[in-house]
MIDO-692423 format. One record per residue (C-alpha): x, y negated, z negated. Coordinates in steps of 0.05 Angstrom, whole numbers, m for minus. Example, Ala and Ser with C-alpha at 12.3 -4.5 7.8 and 13.67 -1.06 7.14 Angstrom:
2
246_90_m156;
273_21_m143;
# end
This chain:
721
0_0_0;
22_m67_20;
43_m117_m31;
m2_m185_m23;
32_m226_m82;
51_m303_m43;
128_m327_m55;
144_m372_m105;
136_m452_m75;
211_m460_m77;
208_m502_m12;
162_m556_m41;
205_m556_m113;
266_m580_m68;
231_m637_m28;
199_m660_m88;
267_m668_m121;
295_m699_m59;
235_m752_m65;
249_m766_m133;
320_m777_m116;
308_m822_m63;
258_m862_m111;
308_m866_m165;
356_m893_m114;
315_m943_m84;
284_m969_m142;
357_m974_m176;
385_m1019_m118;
323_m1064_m122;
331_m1080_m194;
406_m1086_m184;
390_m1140_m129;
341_m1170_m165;
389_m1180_m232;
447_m1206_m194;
393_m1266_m167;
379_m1281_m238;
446_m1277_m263;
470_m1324_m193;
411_m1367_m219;
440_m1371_m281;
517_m1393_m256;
480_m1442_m206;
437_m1471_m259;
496_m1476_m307;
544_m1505_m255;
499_m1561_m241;
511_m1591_m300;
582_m1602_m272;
559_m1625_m206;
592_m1697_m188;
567_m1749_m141;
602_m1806_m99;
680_m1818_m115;
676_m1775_m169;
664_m1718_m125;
715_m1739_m65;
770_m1739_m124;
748_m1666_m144;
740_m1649_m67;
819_m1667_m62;
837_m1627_m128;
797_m1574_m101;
838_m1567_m30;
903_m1584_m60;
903_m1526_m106;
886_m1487_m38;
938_m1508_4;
987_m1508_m67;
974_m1441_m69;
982_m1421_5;
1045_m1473_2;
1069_m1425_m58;
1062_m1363_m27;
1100_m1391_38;
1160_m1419_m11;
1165_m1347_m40;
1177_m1314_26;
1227_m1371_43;
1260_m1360_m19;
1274_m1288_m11;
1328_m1295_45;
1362_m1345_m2;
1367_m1304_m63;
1399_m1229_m21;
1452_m1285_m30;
1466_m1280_m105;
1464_m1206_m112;
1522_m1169_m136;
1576_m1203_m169;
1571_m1275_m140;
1606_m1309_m199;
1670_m1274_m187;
1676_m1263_m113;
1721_m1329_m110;
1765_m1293_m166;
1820_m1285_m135;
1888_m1327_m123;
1920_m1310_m54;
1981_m1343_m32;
1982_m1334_52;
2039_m1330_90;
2048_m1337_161;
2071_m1278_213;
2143_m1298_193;
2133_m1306_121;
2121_m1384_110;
2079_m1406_62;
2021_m1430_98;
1965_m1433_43;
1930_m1415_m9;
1853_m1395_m35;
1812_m1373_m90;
1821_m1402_m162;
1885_m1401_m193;
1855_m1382_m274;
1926_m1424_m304;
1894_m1484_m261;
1825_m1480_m281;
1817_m1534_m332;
1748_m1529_m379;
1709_m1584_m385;
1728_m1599_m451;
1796_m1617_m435;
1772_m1660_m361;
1792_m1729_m373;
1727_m1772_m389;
1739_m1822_m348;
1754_m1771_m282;
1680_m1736_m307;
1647_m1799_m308;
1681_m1822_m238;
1656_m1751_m207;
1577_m1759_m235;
1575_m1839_m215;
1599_m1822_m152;
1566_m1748_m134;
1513_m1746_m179;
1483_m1795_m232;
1424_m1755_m248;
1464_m1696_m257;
1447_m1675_m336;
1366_m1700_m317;
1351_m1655_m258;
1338_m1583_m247;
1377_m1578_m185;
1341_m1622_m135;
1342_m1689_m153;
1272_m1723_m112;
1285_m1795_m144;
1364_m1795_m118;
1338_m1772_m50;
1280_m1832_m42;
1337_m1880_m68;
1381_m1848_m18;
1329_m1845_39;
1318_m1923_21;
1392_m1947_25;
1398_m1912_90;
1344_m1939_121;
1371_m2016_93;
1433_m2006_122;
1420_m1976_189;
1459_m1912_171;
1473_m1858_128;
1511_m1891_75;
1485_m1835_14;
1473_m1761_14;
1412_m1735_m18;
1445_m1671_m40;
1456_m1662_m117;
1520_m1634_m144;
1485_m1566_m157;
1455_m1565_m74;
1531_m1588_m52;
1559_m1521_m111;
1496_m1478_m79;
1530_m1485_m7;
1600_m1473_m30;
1583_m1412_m64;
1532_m1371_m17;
1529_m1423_47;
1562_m1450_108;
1570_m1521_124;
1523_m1502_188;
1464_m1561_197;
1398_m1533_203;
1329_m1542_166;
1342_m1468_153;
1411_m1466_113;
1375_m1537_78;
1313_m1500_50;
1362_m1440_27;
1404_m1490_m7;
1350_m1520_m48;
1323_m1450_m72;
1399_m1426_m95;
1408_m1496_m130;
1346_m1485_m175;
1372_m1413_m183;
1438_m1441_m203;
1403_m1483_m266;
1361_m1430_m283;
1418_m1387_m302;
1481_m1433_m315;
1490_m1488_m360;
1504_m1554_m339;
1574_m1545_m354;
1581_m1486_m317;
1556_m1519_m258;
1600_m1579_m268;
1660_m1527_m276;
1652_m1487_m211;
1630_m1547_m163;
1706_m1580_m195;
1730_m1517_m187;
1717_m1502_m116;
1699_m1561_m73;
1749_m1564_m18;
1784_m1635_m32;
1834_m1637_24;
1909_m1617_40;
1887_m1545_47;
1875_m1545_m26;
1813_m1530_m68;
1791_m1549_m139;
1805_m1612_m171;
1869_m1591_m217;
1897_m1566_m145;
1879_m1635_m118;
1923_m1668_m178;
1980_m1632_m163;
1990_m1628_m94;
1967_m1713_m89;
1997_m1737_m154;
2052_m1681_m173;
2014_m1680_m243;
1962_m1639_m288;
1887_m1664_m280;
1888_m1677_m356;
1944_m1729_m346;
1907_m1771_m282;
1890_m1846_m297;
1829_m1877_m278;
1864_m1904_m216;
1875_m1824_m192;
1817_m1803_m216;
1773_m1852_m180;
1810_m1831_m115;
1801_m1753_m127;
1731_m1767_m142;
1732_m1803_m72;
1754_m1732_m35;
1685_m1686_m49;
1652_m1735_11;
1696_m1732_59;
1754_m1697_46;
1797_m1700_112;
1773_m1774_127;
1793_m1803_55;
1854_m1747_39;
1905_m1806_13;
1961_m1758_49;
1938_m1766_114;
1904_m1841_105;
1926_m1879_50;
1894_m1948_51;
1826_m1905_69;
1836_m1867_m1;
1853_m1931_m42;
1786_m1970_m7;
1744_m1899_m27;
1773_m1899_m94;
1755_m1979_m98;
1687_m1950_m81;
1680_m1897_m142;
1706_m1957_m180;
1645_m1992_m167;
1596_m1931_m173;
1615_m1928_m242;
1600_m2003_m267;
1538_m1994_m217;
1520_m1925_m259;
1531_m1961_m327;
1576_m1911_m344;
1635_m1961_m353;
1646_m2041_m348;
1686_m2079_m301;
1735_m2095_m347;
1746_m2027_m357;
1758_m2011_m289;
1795_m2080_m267;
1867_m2046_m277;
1852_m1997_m237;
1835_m2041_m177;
1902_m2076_m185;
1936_m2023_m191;
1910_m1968_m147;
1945_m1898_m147;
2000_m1874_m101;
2010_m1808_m82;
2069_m1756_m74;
2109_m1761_m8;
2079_m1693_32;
2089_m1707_94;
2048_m1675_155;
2011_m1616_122;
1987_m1566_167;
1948_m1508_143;
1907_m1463_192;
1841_m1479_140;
1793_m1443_192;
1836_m1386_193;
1858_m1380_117;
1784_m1385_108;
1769_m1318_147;
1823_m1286_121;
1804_m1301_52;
1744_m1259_66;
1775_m1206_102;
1824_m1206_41;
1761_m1199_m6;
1735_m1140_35;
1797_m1101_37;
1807_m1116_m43;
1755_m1065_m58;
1823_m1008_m45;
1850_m1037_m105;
1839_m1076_m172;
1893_m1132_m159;
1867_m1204_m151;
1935_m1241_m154;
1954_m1222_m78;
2010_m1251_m26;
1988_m1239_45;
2031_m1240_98;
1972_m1254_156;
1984_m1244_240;
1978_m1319_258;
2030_m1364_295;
2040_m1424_273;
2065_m1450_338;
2011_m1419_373;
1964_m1436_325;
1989_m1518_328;
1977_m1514_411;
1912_m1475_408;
1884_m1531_373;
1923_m1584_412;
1880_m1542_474;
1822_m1555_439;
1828_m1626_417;
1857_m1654_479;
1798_m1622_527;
1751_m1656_481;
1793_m1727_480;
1802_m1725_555;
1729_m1692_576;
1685_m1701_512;
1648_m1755_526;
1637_m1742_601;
1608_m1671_588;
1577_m1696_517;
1602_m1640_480;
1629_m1649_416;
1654_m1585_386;
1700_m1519_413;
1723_m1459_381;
1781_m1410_396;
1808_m1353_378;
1868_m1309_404;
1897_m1241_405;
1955_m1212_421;
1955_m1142_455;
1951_m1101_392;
1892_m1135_359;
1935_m1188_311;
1903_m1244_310;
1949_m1295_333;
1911_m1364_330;
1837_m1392_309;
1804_m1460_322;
1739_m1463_277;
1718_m1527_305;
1747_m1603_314;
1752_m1623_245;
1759_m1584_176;
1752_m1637_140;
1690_m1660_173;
1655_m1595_170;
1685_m1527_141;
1633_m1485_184;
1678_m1427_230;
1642_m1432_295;
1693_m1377_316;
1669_m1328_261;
1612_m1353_241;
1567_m1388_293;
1522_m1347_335;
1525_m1384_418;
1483_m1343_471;
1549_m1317_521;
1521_m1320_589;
1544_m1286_635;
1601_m1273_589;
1564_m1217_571;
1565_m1185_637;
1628_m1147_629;
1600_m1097_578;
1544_m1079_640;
1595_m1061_689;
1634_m1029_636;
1585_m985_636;
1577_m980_704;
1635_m951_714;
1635_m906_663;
1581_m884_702;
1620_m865_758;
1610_m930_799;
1669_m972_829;
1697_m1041_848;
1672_m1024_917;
1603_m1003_909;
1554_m1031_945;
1493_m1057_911;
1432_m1110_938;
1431_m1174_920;
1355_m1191_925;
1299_m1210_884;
1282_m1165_828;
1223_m1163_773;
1228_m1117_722;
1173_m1112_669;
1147_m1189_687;
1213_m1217_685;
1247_m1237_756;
1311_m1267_745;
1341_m1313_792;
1409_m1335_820;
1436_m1406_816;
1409_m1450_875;
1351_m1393_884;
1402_m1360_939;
1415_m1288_942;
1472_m1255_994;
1440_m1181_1013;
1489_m1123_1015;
1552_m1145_956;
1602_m1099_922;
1613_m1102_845;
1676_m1137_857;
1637_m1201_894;
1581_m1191_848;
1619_m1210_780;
1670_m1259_816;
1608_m1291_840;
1571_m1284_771;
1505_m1262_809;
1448_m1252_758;
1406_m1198_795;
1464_m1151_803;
1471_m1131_734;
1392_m1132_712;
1392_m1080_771;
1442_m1033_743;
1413_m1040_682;
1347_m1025_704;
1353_m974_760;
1423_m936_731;
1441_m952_659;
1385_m963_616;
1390_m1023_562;
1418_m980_512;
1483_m963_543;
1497_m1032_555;
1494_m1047_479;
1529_m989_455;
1584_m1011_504;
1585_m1077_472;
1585_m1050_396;
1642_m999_420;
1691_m1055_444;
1691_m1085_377;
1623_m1136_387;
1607_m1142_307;
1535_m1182_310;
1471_m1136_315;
1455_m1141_395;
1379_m1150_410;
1359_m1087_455;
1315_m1127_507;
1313_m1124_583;
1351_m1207_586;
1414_m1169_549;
1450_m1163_622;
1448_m1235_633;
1477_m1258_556;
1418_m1276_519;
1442_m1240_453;
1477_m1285_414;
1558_m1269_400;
1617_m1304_357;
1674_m1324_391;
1721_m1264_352;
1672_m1210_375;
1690_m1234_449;
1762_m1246_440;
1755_m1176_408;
1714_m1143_468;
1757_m1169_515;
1822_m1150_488;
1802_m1080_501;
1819_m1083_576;
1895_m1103_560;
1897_m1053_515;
1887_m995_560;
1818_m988_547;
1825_m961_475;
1798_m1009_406;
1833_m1076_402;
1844_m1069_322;
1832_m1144_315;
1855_m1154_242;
1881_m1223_216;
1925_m1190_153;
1981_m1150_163;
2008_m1137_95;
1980_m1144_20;
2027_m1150_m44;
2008_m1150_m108;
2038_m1198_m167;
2092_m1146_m191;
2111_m1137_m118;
2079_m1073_m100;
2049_m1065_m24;
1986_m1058_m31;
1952_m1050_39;
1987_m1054_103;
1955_m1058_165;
2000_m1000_199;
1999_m947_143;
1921_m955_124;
1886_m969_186;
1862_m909_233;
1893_m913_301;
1856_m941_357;
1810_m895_399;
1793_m898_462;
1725_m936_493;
1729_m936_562;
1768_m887_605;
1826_m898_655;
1788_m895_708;
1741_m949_691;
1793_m995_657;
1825_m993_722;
1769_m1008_761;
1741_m1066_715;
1818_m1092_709;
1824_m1090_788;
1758_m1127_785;
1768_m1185_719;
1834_m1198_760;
1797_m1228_821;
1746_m1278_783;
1812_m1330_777;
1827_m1323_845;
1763_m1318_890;
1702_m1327_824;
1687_m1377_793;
1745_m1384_737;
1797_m1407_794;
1814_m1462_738;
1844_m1414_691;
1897_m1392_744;
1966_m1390_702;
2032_m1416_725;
2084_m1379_748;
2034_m1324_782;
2014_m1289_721;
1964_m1243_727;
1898_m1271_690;
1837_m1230_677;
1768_m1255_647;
1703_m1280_655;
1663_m1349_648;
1594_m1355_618;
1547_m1413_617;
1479_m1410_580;
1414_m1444_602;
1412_m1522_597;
1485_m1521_597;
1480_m1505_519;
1543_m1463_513;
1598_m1462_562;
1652_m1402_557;
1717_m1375_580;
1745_m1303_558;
1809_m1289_598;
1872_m1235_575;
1938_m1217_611;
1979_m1163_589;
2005_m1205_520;
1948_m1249_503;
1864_m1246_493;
1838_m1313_485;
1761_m1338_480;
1740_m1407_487;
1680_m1440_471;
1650_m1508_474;
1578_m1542_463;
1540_m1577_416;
1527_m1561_334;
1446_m1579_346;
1448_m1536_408;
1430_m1603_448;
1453_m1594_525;
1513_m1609_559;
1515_m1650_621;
1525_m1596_673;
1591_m1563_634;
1604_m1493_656;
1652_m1438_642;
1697_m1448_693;
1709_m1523_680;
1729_m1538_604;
1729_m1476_565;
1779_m1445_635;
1823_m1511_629;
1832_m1508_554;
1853_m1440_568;
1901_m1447_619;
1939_m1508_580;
1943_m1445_510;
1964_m1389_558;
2014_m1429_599;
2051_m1453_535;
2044_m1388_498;
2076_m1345_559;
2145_m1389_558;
2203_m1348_542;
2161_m1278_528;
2169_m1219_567;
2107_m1210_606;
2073_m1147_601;
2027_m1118_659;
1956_m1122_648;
1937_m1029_660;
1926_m1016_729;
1949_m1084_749;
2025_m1107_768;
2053_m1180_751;
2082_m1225_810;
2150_m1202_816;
2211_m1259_809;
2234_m1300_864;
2294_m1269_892;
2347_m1317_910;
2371_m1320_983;
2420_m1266_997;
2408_m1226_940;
2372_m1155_945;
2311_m1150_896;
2320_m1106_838;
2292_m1040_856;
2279_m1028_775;
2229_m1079_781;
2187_m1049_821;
2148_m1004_769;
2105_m950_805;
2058_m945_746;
2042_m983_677;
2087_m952_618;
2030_m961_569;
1971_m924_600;
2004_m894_668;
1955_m922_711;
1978_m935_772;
1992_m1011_783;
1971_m1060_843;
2018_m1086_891;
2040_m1161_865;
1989_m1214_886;
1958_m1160_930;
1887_m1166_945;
1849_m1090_933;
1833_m1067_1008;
1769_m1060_983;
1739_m1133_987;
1683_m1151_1029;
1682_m1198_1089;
1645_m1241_1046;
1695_m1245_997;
1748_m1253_1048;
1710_m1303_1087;
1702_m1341_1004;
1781_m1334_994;
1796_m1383_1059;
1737_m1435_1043;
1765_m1428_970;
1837_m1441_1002;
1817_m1494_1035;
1780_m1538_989;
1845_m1528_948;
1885_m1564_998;
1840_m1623_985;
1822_m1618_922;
1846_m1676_869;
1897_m1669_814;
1852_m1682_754;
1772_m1672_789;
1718_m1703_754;
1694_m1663_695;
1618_m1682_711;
1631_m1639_780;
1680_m1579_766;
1651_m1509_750;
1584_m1469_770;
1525_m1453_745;
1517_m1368_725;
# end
């Protein structure tokens, strides 16, 4: 029999409960809403018995969007503080801790750095009156601010504008301590807003005192010395505790300007500076003019030093370089016998100076930097820029210029590596490559070119094709950071053409690779390290690695075969050497004429050159081949007098004249290059390779040198890359 008994109503149970669920939900969220409009109510009806009318409420309107923007403004400050402060991490107060004594390649005395602890003199014992002369003169406000100083800089902002000039800084004693510790003299908004942050870091964790003691400590004050006590000795043969006001108001004179007022080098200047301070301190209060009348009469004289002349951009980078390499040992009273030339050194910034006294104004360019290597990697000679005095910043180490078609080199470097050569033929021709179509100068493009026309003639398409159809962007920049380049390289497709910015030493260094038979230049700047007690502690030969090798035979002879031409048929035919001395190198001009550049080597020297404008303003129409290749051919031509010439690899050096009558000197005539064994070029031999266009360029270059003037007009000489 069938059981009849209906199942249980389980299905109804469960939509029930959904139902209820649902209810529960909805009536939950309507008395939630409902609540919060009674409690908003509530604030609104409470609130409006704060509401203002008229100018009441425009005053709170203000209050109300400056806290806004103060907060945003905050939160912007923060993030440009943080670049500031990677500065004082580690051991900051003690990387200066060191007292080096430099010496030349021959073992002269040409300098010294770091602080010397039997010359650092606490405040205590500071004569009053040389305090008072320093604060009057540097920094009234000093003991009332907390690093920045926004009355002196209104005052400061007011004289200026009075007198039609800039006749005061702004900058407090603990901004001008916050640059010499962690900064550069560089002039941007940039290093500015970084200063500012470090000098309210300073007074948040030194005393006044300390402050005062470092900034006395450190500040360059002229002569190649630093720190006031070194000051006192080398001006006044005499302790800084024994200085009368006279001296002191003429020390306190140097932290301005310290080349301009250095009473060595311009004594009436000093005495009218000093004359100056004298007056800053009656101005200040801080003493009477009775007080300071004997000094006026009787202003200070200095010890008889004669011409002092310390490489300051170089001892500077060494100093560094010294700091690095001090890590190997726990000395910090070091004598260091450095690779520079003094004689060298003296014409390399004769070069300089003289191109920018003859052709300066014409080009309106006001700064150059220099450096040069010898085959081997010492560093031989550095020009940081016109004036140490003026402005301490190294635009050879330190200043980052865009290198034009500088750069190029490191693409065909690669290039060959890549199994290319001088006479490859490649199309000269418009070319886009991801939206970018980069262009020749004059718009004009010459077809079917080998590589050896293409980089004499600088043509920009050439290389942005082998980078984009062959290479790749990578292999360029890993051929650049192989050489020796130091500075991070931006991996975009405008690399070929120089857009990355470079210091002069990474191109000296890159470029001394191809004298060097293609293996590591070793650029280095100290040769030797001795400790106080006379021990050797580092020396260049025994702790280096040896060189390896970064670009093989076969493609240092091809790019050699290829650097050799741009002299004679490119468009560096002003760096041409007396004598017939092979040159090889490469010119580079930026965009706007911004940065104008020569990088040229034989077989015993590498030398970069590099001229523009500190605030990156434009040049009129200076190129590579004009200033930066004449500065280098008046270095090179005095440097090669008297050596014995080397061959650049793969290339052979003009042989002598060989009087009438006489045979030449078969041992002369070297079949291959000792150093490398790459087989050498016939002297002043053209490779059998060159195009017709290149030959037909050599005879319109010959020609227009038959014409051309002795000294031509530096708004005209050079080409655009």
């Amino acid at each position: 029999m069938t059981d009849r008994t209906p199942p249980p109503n389980g299905g109804k149970r469960k939509r029930f409960l959904l139902l209820r669920i649902d209810s529960w939900i909805d009536s939950g969220l309507w008395n939630a809403g409902y609540r919060a409009a009674e409690i908003w109510e509530e604030i609104t009806i409470f609130f409006r018995r704060f509401r203002v009318r008229g100018l009441t409420r425009a005053v709170f309107e203000l209050m109300g969007e400056a806290a806004t923007w103060g907060t945003a403004g905050a939160v912007l400050m923060l993030a440009l503080a943080q670049p500031a402060f990677e500065a004082t991490k580690g051991d900051w107060k003690n990387r200066g801790d060191f007292a080096v004594t430099f010496l030349d390649r021959y073992g002269n005395v040409i300098g010294h750095r770091g602080i010397i602890h039997a010359d650092s003199v606490p405040i205590e014992e500071l004569p009053d009156h040389f305090v008072k002369a320093v604060l009057a003169t540097e920094d009234r406000r000093f003991f009332d601010h907390f690093g920045i100083d926004f009355f002196g800089l209104v005052r400061a902002i007011s004289e200026n504008a009075r007198a039609g000039e800039v006749v005061q800084g702004g900058s407090t004693l603990t901004q001008q301590l916050a640059k010499n510790l962690f900064l550069s003299n560089e002039r941007s908004i940039e290093r500015k807003i970084k200063e500012a942050f470090l000098a309210v870091w300073l007074e948040a964790n030194l005393s006044k005192k300390e402050i005062l003691r470092l900034y006395l400590d450190r500040a360059y004050m002229g002569g190649g010395t630093f720190g006031a006590a070194a000051a006192a000795k080398f001006y006044f043969g005499k302790n800084i505790t024994d200085v009368n006001l006279a001296e002191a108001a003429m020390l306190a004179g140097l932290f301005k300007a310290p080349a301009k007022y250095a009473p060595h080098v311009n004594l009436p200047a000093a005495r009218a500076r000093a004359n100056e301070v004298l007056t800053n301190l009656v101005q200040g209060g801080l003493m009477s003019e009775g007080q300071v009348v004997a000094a006026r009469r009787n202003p200070a004289t200095v010890v008889d030093r004669g011409e002092i002349a310390s490489p300051d951009f170089f001892l500077d980078w060494a100093f560094d370089e010294v700091q690095r390499l001090a890590s190997r040992f726990p000395e910090h009273t070091l004598t260091v016998r450095t690779t520079i030339d003094m004689g060298l050194q003296r014409a390399a910034e004769d070069s300089v100076e003289t191109s920018l006294r003859e052709f300066g104004e014409s080009y309106r360019v006001k700064q150059g930097a220099l450096v040069m290597i010898e085959n081997g990697g010492a560093v031989r000679a550095m020009v940081g820029g016109r004036d140490y005095g003026e402005s301490q910043f190294n635009r050879a180490t330190k200043a980052l210029r865009q290198p034009g078609s500088s750069f190029k080199v490191y693409t065909y470097a690669a290039a060959m590596e890549k199994g290319m050569t001088p006479e490859t033929v490649v199309v000269d021709a418009p070319i886009t490559w991801r939206g970018w179509s980069p262009q020749n100068y004059h718009n004009s493009y010459s077809g079917r070119v080998t590589l050896t026309t293409a980089i004499a003639k600088s043509i920009n398409t050439i290389p942005v094709r082998l980078a984009k159809d062959v290479l790749g962007i990578d292999a360029i920049v890993n051929m650049a950071k192989a050489f020796g380049v130091e500075t991070p390289i931006r991996r975009d497709k405008t690399i070929p053409l120089g857009t990355s910015e470079l210091t002069v030493l990474d191109q000296a260094t890159g470029y001394a690779v191809f004298p060097a038979g293609g293996v590591q230049s070793r650029r280095h700047g100290i040769q030797q390290i001795v400790s106080d007690d006379g021990r050797v502690v580092y020396d260049f030969d025994r702790d280096e690695p040896p060189a390896r090798r970064v670009l093989s035979e076969q493609a240092l002879a091809s790019m050699n075969t290829m650097l050799v031409q741009i002299p004679v048929i490119g468009t560096a035919r002003k760096a041409a050497l007396e004598r017939g001395i092979v040159v090889g190198g490469k010119t580079g001009t930026t965009q706007a004429y911004r940065d104008a550049w020569f990088i040229g080597f034989t077989g015993n020297y590498t030398t970069a050159v590099w001229f523009g404008n500190d605030d990156y303003t434009s040049s009129n129409n200076m190129t590579g081949g004009s200033l930066p290749a004449m500065t280098f051919k008046r270095l090179m031509d005095y440097a090669h007098q008297g050596i014995e010439l080397r061959p650049i690899p793969g290339i052979a050096n003009p042989e002598p004249a060989v009087p009438e009558g006489e045979a030449p000197d078969e041992g002369q005539k070297v079949a291959e290059n000792q150093d490398t064994g790459l087989p050498l070029m016939p002297p002043l031999q053209r490779p059998r390779s060159l195009s017709a266009d290149s030959t037909r360029l050599i005879r319109e270059i010959a020609a227009d040198l038959k014409t051309a003037p002795a000294l031509p007009d530096p708004a005209k000489v050079g080409s655009v890359e």
